[in-house]
C-alpha positions in Angstrom: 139.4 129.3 140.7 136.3 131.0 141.5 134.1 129.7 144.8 131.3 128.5 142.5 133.8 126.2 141.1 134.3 124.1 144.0 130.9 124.3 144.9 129.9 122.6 141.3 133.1 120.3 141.1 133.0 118.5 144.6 136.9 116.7 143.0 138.7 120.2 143.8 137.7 120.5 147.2 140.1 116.9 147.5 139.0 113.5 149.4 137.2 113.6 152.5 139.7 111.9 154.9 138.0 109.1 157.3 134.7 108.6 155.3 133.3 106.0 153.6 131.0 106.2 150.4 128.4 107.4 152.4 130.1 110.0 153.7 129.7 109.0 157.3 132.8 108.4 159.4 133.4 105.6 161.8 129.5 103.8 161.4 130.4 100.3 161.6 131.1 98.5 164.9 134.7 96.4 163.8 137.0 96.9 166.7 139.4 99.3 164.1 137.2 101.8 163.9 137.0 102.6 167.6 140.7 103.5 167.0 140.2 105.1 163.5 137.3 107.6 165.1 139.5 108.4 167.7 142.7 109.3 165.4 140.3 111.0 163.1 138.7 113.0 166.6 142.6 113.9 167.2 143.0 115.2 163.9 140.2 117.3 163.6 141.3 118.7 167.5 144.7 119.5 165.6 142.8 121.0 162.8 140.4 123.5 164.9 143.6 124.7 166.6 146.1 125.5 163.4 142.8 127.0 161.8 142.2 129.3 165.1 145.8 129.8 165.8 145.5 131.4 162.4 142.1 133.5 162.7 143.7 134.9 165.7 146.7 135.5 163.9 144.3 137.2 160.9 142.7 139.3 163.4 145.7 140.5 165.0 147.4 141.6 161.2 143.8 143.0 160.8 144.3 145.4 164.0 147.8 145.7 163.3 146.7 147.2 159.7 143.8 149.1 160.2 143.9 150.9 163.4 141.2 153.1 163.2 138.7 150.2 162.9 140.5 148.3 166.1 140.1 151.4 168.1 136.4 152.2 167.3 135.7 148.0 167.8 137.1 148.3 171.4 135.3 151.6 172.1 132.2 149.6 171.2 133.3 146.8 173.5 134.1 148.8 176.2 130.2 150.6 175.8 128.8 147.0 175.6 130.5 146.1 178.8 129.5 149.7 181.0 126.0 149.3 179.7 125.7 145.6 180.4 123.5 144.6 183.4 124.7 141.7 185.9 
């Protein structure tokens, strides 16, 4: 499936967890969703780690993989940080 096809065909992306029709999460004021926006602010904490755990985990394989291009990136950094002015 090409990325133009989940652009057009919002469906194949799946549902949006937590929202309502409008696509806002957590807008009315009944006691639940107090309890609902903080279980959903959990989740998406447990989200943004697995997905960084992972882009670390990409970038490591990346090193790992291409060694030439690790070694010129932390040249770089190293220049960045000698020319860098407190």
């Amino acid at each position: 499936m090409a990325d133009g096809d989940l652009r057009d065909n919002p469906a194949a992306r799946g549902p949006r967890e937590g929202r309502d029709a409008d696509g806002m999460a957590g807008v009315a004021g009944a006691p639940g969703d107090v309890e609902d926006a903080q279980e959903s602010d959990a989740a998406r904490r447990r989200r943004r780690a697995q997905f960084l755990r992972e882009l670390h985990e990409a970038k490591q394989l990346r090193d790992r993989v291409q060694p030439r291009r690790a070694r010129a990136a932390r040249m770089r950094q190293q220049m960045r940080m000698r020319t860098f002015r407190w």
